[in-house]
Every structure is written in C-alpha cells, then in structure tokens.
Steps between C-alpha positions, in 0.01 A plus 500: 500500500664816409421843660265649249305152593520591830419868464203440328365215721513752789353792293165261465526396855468859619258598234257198602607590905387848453172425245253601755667804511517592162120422432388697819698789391400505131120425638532839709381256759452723837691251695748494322759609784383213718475243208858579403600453912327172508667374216828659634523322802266155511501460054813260558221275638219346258242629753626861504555505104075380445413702733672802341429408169140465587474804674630668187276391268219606693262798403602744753658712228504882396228609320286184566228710704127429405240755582213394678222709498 
C-alpha cells in the first residue's frame, strides 16, 4: 500500500466520520451546533453516528415553518 493509498483511505474515513455533519450543515438544520458535538465526541461509536445521522436528516430545518391559521 503506498501513501496516496493511504491518504485517500483516510480522506473517506473522515468524510464518512463527519457525514452527519456535512448534511446538517448544508440542511441549515437548527441543531446543527449540537449535531456536529454529538458526532464529535460519541460518532466513533455506531450508536452516536445513527443517532447523529438521524438527527440530521430530520425536518427541523431553516425555512421549514408551516403557517397554521
């Protein structure tokens, strides 16, 4: 395995680490401070990556207000 190999390998690692992250922030999810801290600290275990990941998709975005009359 030569470096660019190993380069790359840990480029998608990080990239699929920090994938709750990314959505949340390009959602304009309001959470997306605590999303990103959850996934900080407990993504490194599967529970703590769903859960982010989950939380990120959810509708709690920008924008997403309906008016009720």
């Amino acid at each position: 395995m030569d470096l660019f190999d190993s380069v790359g390998t840990l480029a998608f690692i990080v990239i699929v680490y920090f994938l709750p992250l990314f959505i949340a922030v390009l959602r304009k999810h309001r959470n997306a401070t605590a999303i990103s801290a959850l996934n900080l600290l407990l993504g490194w275990t599967v529970l703590g990556w769903v859960g982010s990941i989950v939380w990120a998709l959810t509708a709690n975005v920008e924008g997403n207000q309906t008016k009720r009359s």
